[in-house]
N, C-alpha and C positions, 0 to 999 in steps of 0.2 A: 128316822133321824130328822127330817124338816122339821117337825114338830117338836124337835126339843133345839133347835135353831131359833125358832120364831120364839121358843120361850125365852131363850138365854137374850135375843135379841130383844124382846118387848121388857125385859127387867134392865138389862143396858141402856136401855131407849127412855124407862121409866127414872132411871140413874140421873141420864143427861135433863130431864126437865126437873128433876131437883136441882141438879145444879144452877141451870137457869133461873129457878125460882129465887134460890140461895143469891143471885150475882145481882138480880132485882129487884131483892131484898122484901119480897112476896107482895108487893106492889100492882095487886094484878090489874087496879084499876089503872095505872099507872101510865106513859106515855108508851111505851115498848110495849106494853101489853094489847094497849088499844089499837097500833098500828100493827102487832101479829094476827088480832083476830078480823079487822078489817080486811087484810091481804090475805087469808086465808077463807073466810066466811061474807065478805064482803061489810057494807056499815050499814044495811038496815037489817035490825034483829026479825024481825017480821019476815025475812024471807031463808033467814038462816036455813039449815037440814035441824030434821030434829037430833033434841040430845044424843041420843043412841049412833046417828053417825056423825056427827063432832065428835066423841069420844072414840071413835073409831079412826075417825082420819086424825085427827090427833095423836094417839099410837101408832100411828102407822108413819105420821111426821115424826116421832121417837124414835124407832126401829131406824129409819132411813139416816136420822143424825147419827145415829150409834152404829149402823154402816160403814159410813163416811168417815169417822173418826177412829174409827179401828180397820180400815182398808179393809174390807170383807164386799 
């Protein structure tokens, strides 16, 4: 059963950054955009994690919105 949690949860999770996308109006260069990935990844790209875990801690920052907003 976890594994069909994490899935319902990673497509809820996948939901709420559409929404976000949609309320930002896909402005990813945008001011909000720049200050999520600064506070998350920090502001020099050069020392970023590679793609593969940004994209991971990014779903995983999904899953935990989609948590929180459906009290689970």
């Amino acid at each position: 059963m976890p594994a069909m949690r994490l899935l319902i949860e990673t497509i809820g999770g996948l939901w709420e950054l559409m929404l976000l996308a949609v309320k930002t109006r896909f402005r990813f260069t945008g001011p909000y955009w720049r200050w999520r990935i600064e506070t998350a990844f920090g502001d020099d790209p050069s020392r970023w994690p590679p793609r593969r875990q940004r994209l991971f801690a990014t779903l995983a920052y999904a899953r935990w919105v989609h948590r929180m907003k459906h009290g689970r």
